[in-house]
C-alpha positions as CSV (number, residue, x, y, z in Angstrom):
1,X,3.3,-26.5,67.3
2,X,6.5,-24.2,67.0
3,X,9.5,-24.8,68.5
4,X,12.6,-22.6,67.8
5,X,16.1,-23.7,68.5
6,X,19.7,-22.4,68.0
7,X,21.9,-24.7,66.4
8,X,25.5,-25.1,67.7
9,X,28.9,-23.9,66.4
10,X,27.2,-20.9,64.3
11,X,30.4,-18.6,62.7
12,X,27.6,-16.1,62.0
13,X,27.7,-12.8,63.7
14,X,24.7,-12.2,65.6
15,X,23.5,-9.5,63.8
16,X,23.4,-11.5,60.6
17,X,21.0,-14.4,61.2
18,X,20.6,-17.5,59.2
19,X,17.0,-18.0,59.8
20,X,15.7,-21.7,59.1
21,X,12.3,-23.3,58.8
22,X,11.7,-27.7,58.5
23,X,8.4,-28.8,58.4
24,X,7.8,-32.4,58.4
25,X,4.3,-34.5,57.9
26,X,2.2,-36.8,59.9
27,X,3.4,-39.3,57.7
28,X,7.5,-38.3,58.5
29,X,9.0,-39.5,61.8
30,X,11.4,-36.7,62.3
31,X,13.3,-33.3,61.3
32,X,16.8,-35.1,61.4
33,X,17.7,-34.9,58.0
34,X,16.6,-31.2,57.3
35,X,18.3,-30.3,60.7
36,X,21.5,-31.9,59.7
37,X,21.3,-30.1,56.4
38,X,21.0,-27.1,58.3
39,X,23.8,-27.7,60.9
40,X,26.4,-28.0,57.5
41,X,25.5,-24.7,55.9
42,X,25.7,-23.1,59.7
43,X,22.0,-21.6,60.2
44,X,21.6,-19.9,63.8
45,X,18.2,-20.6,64.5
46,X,15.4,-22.8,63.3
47,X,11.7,-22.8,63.4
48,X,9.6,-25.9,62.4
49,X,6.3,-27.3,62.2
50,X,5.5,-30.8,62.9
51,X,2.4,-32.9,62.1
52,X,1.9,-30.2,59.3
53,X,0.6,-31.9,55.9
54,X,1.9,-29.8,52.7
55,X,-1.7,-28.6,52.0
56,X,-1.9,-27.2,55.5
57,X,-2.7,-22.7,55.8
58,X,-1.9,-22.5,59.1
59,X,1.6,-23.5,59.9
60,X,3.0,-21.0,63.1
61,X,6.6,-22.1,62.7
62,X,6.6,-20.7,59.1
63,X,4.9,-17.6,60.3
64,X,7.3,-16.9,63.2
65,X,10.4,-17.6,60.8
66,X,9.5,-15.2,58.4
67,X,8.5,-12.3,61.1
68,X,12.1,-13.0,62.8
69,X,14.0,-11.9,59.3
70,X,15.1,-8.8,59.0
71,X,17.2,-7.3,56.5
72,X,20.7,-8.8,55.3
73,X,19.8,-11.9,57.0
74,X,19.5,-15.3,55.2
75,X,15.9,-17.5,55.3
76,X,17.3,-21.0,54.6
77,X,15.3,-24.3,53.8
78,X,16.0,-28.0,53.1
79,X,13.5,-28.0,49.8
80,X,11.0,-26.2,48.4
81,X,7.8,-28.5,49.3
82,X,8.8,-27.9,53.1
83,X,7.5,-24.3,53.5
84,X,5.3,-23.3,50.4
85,X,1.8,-25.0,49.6
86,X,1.8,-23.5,45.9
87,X,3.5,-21.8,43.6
88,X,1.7,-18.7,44.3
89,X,2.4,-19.1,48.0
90,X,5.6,-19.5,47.1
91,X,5.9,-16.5,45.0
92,X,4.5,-14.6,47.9
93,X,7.2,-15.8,50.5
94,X,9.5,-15.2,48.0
95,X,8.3,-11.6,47.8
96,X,8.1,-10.5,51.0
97,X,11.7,-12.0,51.9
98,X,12.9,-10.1,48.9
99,X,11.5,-6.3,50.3
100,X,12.6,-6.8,53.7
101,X,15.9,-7.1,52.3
102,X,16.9,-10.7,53.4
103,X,18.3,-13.5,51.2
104,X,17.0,-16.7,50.6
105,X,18.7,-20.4,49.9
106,X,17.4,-23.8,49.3
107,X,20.0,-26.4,49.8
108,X,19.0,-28.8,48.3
109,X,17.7,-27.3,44.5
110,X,21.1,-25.4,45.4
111,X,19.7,-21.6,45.2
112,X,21.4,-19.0,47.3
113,X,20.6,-15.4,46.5
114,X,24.1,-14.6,47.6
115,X,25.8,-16.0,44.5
116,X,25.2,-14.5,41.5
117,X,24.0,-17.9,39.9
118,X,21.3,-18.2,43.1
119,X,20.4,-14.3,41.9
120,X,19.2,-15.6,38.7
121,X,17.4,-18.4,39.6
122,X,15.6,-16.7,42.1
123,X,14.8,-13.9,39.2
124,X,13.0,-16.7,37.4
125,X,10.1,-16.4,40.0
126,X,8.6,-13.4,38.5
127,X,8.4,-14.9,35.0
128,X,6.7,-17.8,36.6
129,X,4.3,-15.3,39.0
130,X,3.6,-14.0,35.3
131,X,2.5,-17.4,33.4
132,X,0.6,-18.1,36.5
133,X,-1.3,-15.5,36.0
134,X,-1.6,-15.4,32.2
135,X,-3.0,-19.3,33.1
136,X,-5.4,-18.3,35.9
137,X,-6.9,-15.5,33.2
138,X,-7.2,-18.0,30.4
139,X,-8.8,-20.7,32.4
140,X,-11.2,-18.4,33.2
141,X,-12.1,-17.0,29.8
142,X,-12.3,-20.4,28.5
143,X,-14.3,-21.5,31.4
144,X,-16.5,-18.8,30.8
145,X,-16.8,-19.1,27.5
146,X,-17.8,-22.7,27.7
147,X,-20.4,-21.8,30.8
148,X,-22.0,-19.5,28.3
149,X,-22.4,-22.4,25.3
150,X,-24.4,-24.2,27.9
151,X,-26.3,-21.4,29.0
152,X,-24.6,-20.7,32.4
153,X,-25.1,-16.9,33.3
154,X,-21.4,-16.0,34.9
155,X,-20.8,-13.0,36.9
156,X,-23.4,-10.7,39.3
157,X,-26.8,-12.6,39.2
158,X,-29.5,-11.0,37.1
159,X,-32.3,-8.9,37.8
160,X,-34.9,-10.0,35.8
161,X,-35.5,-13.8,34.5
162,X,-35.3,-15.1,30.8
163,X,-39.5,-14.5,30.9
164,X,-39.4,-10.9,32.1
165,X,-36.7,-9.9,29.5
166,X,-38.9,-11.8,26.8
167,X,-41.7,-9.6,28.3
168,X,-39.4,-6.1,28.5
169,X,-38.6,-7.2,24.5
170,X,-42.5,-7.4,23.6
171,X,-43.5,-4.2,25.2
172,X,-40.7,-1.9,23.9
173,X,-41.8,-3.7,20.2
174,X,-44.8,-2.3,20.9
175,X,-44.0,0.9,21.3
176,X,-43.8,1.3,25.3
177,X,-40.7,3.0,26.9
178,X,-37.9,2.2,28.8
179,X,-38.6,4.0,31.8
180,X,-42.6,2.6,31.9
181,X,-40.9,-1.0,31.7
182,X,-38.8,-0.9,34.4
183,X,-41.2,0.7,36.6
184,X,-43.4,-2.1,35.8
185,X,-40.3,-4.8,37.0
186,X,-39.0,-2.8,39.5
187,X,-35.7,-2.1,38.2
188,X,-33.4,0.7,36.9
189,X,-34.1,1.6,33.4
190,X,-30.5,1.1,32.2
191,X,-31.0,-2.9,33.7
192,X,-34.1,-2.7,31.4
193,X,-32.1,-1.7,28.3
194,X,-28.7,-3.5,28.6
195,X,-31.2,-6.5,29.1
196,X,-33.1,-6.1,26.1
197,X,-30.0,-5.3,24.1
198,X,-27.7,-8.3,25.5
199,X,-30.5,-11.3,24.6
């Protein structure tokens, strides 16, 4: 459930918002310490989910925090395992608060975009958004690769089965054509060659 609240004594205009989100677990009692956290730094208005494990999609008080920002105001958190599920989701957040123009700080890893130390840290993330992917890519090359050794067919699903190709391969040895062959299996004659050339 989502419940948004304004926290008192706020020295920000109103223009400017400081724009928080807590989340706590089934297994966490309560929001006091992130809200206290929050209540230091001076955020206007908080958004929360509660009951919300850290593996959880679906989490409205995230959702209506980030649609409240706009630009020059500041999305704030306690820590980074209260809003993200990964580090792509993360890196996705991150993103989107970055082209609506808004800043972003974690008090307790200490980042705030507004400092110029905060600015670099939060520069990091695209280096990081890059290894994830250069990992993602060689997983699955290796995991191919190895799928293959053990005779695991990986991408679209084939046309014709190990015994029709063996049967393409002794007709066109003896001399028939392509395009009789695939008539024959019902296919494309292109499926017929690639197949007779790839086994």
């Amino acid at each position: 459930m989502l419940i948004a609240d304004t926290l008192p004594n706020s020295e920000n205009p109103r223009f400017v918002m400081k724009i928080a989100y807590a989340r706590c677990s089934e297994d966490e009692q309560n929001l006091h310490l992130q809200l206290d956290a929050f209540e230091m730094v001076g955020v206007d208005k908080v958004y929360f989910d509660q009951g919300v494990s850290a593996t959880q999609k679906k989490r409205p008080g995230l959702e209506a925090a980030l649609a409240a920002l706009t630009k020059g105001d500041q999305f704030v958190i306690w820590k980074l395992d209260r809003p993200f599920r990964s580090l792509s989701h993360a890196l996705t957040v991150l993103d989107h608060i970055e082209k609506l123009g808004a800043e972003f700080m974690d008090i307790t890893e200490g980042i705030d975009t507004k400092t110029p130390f905060g600015r670099c840290i939060y520069q990091i993330r695209s280096a990081f958004a890059e290894l994830e992917l250069n990992l993602i890519k060689e997983r699955t090359i290796a995991g191919m690769a190895a799928a293959k050794k053990r005779g695991i067919h990986c991408g679209r699903p084939r046309k014709l089965s190990r015994k029709q190709v063996q049967h393409a391969k002794k007709r066109k040895s003896s001399g028939d054509t392509i395009a009789s062959i695939a008539h024959a299996h019902k296919v494309h004659p292109s499926t017929i060659s690639r197949a007779i050339n790839d086994r």
